[in-house]
N, C-alpha and C positions, 0 to 999 in steps of 0.2 A: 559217406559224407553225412555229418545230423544235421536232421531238416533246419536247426535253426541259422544253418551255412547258406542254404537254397534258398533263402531271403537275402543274401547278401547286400544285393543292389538297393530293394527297398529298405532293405537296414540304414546303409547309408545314409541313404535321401531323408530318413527318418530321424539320422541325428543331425545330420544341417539343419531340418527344420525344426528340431528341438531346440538346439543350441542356437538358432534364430531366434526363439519365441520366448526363451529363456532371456536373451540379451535383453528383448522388449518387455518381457513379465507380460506375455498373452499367453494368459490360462484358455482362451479361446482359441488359439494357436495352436497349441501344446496339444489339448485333447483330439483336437482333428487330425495330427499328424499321427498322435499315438492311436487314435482310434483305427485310421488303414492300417496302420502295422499290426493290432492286434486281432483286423479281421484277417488282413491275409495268412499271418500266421496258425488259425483255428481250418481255413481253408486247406492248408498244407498237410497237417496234423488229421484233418479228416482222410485225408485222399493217403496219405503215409499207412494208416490205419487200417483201409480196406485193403491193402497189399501187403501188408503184414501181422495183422490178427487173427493166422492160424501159425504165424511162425514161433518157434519154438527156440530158435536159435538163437542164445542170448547174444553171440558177437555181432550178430547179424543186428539186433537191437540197440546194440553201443553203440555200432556205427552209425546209429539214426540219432543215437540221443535218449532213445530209452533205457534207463538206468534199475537194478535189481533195486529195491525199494526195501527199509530194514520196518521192520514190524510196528515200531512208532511212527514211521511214515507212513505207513498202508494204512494203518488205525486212523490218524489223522485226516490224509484225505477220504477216506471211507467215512466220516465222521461229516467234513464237510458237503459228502455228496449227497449223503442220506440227510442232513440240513436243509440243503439248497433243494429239495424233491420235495420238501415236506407244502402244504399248504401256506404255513408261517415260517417262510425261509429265516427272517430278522429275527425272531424270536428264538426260534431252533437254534441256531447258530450264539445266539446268548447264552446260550445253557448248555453250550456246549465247551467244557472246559477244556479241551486240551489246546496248549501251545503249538506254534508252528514248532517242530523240533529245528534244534541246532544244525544239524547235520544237515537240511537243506538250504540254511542261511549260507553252509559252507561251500555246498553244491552252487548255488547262485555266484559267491565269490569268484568261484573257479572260473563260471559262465564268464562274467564277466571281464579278467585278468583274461582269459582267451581270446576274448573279443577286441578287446581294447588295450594297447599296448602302453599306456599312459596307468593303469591299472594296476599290471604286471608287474613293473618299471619301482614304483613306491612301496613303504612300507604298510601294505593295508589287511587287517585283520578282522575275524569277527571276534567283536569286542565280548559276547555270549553275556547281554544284560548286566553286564558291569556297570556300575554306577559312576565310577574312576579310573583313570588306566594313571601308571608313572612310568612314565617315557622319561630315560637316559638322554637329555640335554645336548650334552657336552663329549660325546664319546669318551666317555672316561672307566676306569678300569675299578671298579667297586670294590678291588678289594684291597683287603690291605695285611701286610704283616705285624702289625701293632697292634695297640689298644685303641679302639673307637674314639681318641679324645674331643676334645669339645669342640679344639680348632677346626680338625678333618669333618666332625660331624658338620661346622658351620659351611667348611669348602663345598661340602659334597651337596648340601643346599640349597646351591646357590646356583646346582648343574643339575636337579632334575626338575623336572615340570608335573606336576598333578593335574590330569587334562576332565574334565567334567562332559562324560561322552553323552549325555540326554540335553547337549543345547540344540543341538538341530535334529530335526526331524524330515524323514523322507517319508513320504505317503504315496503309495503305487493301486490307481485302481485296476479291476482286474475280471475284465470284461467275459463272463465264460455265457455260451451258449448252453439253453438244454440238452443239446444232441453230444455238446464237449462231455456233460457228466455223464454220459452212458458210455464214454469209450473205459471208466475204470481209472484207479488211482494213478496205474505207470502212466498212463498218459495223458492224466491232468496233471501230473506232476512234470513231466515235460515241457506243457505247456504254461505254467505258471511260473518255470524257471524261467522258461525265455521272458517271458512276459516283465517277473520281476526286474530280471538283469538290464534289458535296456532300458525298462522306466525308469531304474535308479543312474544307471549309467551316466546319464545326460547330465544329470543333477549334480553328480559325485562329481565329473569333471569338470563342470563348472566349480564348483565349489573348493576343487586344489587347486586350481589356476588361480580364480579371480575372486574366490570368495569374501567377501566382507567381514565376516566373523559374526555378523548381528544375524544370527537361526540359524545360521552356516556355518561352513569351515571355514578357515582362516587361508587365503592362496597363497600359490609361492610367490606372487608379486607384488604382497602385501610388507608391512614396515614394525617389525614387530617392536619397533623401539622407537617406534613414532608416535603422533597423537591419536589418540582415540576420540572419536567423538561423537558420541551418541551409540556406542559399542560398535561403532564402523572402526575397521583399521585404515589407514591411509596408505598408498602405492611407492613401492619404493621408487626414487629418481631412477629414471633411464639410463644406459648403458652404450653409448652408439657406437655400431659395430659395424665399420663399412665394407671388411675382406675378412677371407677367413685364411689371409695369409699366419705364419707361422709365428710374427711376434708377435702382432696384434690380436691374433685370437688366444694365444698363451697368454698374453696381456691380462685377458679379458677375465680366462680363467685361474688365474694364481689367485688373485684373492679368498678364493674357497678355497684353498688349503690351511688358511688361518685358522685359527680355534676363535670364536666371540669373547671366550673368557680369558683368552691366552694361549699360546704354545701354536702348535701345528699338527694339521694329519695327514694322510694320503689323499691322492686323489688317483686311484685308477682309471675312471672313468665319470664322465659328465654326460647328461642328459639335454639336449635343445629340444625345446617343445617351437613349434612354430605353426602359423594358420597353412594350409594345404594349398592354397594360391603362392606365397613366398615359399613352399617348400620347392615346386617346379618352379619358378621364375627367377627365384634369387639363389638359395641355397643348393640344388642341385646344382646347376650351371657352375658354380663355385670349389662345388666340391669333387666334379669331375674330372679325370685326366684320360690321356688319348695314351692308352700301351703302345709299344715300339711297332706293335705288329697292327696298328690301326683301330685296334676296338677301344669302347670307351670302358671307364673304372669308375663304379659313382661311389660317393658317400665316404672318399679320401679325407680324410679330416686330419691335422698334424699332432692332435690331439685327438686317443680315443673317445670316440663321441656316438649317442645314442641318439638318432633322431625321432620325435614323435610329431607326428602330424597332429594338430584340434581344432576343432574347427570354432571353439569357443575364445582362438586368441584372435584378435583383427586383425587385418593384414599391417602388414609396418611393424608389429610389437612382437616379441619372442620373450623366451623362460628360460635359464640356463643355470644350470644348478645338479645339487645330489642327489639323485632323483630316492636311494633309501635315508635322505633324511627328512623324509616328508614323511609324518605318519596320522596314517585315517583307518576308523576302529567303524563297525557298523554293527549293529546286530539286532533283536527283533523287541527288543525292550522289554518291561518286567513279563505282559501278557503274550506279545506276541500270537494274538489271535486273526483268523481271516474272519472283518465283519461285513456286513450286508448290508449296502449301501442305497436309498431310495434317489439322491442328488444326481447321479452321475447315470445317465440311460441314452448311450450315446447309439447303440445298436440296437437294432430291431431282435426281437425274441434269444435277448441275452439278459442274465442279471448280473449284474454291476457287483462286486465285491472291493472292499478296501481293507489293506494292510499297510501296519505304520511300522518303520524300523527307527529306531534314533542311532547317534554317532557324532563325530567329531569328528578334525582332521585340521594338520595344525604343520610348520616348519618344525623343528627339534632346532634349530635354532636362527639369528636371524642371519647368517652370513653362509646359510646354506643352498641359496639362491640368488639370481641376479636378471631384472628386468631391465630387456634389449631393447632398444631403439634399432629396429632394422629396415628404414625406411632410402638409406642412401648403400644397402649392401649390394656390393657389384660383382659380378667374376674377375680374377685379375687371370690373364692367359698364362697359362706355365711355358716357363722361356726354356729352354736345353740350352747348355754351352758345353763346347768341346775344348778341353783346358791341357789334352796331349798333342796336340796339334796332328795327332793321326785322322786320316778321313773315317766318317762313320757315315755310311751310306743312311742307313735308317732313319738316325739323326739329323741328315742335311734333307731326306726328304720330308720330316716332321715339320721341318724348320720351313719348309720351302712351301708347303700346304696351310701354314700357320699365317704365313708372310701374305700369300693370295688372298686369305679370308678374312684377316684384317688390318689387310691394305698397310701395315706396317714394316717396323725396319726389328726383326730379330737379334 
């Protein structure tokens, strides 16, 4: 299991109180919550450390999290340790040119698509200091058997988007102990993935759910063909969604098969994000059924459906959409340097380091999501009817069990 598993609990507790503190914008919030997580995690990594720093066994190393490191990575953080040792950590670290390389921006991604199924689920890449990404719109098929003419050229214009990936910024600080830089690059670099991944985590998910667009991403509950005002986007109208019986919830979802500019696509499958209290109270209950042979079957949906728990939606609201036409780019911007931070001295005998990534994150387009109202959604009991008029034992005792428990007429 990698140590960054064996935090699991405090992981947790660590994004409710992110995504709490986040709702409120307490940067005083924020850093205390992050601040235990970053000490336990250094505590774990020490103790991991003395029980495997004569091991030699690389599998035995993955399976902790320790990763073989490629000779720009060892450089780099060897670069930052011999920085942070020096007298003038701040200064050191200015004159020290090398970028974070790419390849742990993408290690980090990995982190966190593992971690978090909301992550996974979308279209989210490292953007690797691109200045612009064009994101395909309209699902549409770019090629063509003709000549480029001026019509197709104006159609096809009118279906991509040119996203401008340095409007928002994520800034993760990065609390490392003296004793962390003596255990060597693999295992500060272990420890500054976990570190980066769920400081950005918190932030990233808010920001495809509910982001405003103004330094952020644009969320999927946003109205991309509403008004803007003040570079806030506005919410789309709610969607109220009381059973996830089979018309009504087909209902719900036929509209995303429309294209925004016209025509139609597939929908194999749909995504429901929902807050982790209406996941057990409303949505589970709903979506369970009782097999002939007595066990339960959860997450029956009549429509293939992906459900993601977050804790950044309020309870009553849900997200229901394509979960790959949402796409968010991250990456470590032109510099991508770790700098040395004197603000932020949350821990005793640790120096504080800050890294900034920039990104974007945006719908591809605006009918590829729909904001729920789930405030009146109920379980509807699933009824059996016997329509051969032969007895079905199973059947009459399902029915007979159904009938005791809620006191009704089958």
């Amino acid at each position: 299991m990698k140590n960054k598993d064996l935090l699991k609990q405090e992981n947790t507790e660590l994004m409710a109180s992110l995504s709490q503190a986040l709702k409120n914008d307490d940067q005083d919030a924020m850093a205390e919550a992050f601040t235990r997580f970053a000490d336990g995690v250094q505590e774990r990594i020490m103790e991991e450390y003395g029980d495997l720093r004569q091991s030699r066994d690389t599998a035995i190393l993955a399976s902790r999290g320790i990763r073989q490191l490629t000779s720009e990575e060892k450089n780099f953080y060897q670069a930052w340790i011999d920085g942070a040792k020096s007298e003038n950590p701040k200064q050191a670290l200015i004159d020290i040119q090398k970028a974070m390389p790419e390849t742990i921006i993408d290690s980090v991604i990995q982190d966190m698509q593992e971690a978090h199924p909301l992550l996974s689920a979308i279209d989210f890449i490292n953007c690797q200091g691109a200045i612009k990404m064009i994101v395909n719109a309209d699902n549409i098929d770019l090629a063509t058997w003709d000549a480029l003419t001026s019509a197709i050229a104006t159609e096809l214009a009118g279906k991509i988007d040119v996203m401008n990936m340095t409007l928002a910024k994520l800034s993760a600080f990065i609390p490392v102990s003296k004793d962390m830089l003596d255990l060597g690059p693999v295992w500060l670099d272990n420890y500054v993935r976990i570190i980066l991944s769920e400081a950005s985590a918190g932030g990233l998910e808010m920001g495809i759910l509910k982001g405003t667009g103004k330094n952020q991403p644009i969320g999927m509950c946003k109205d991309l063909d509403g008004a803007v005002v003040q570079e806030v986007y506005a919410d789309k109208k709610k969607v109220k969604l009381t059973s996830l019986e089979p018309v009504e919830y087909c209902g719900v979802i036929a509209p995303l098969a429309k294209k925004p500019l016209g025509g139609y696509r597939t929908v194999p499958e749909v995504m429901l994000v929902v807050n982790p209290v209406d996941y057990i109270q409303k949505v589970l209950p709903s979506s369970t059924v009782r097999a002939t042979d007595g066990t339960y079957k959860n997450n029956i949906f009549p429509y293939p459906t992906k459900v993601v728990q977050s804790a950044v939606l309020d309870e009553g609201e849900g997200i229901l959409g394509l979960a790959k036409k949402y796409f968010m780019g991250i990456g470590a911007g032109k510099s991508g340097k770790i700098e040395y931070s004197d603000e932020y001295q949350f821990l005793e005998d640790n120096r504080v380091y800050i890294t900034k990534m920039f990104g974007m994150g945006r719908p591809k387009d605006n009918n590829a999501f729909r904001y729920l109202d789930l405030t009146e959604l109920k379980p509807v009991p699933m009824k059996v009817e016997i329509t051969n008029g032969e007895s079905n034992p199973v059947a009459t005792k399902q029915l007979a069990e159904e009938k005791a428990e809620q006191g009704g007429e089958v």
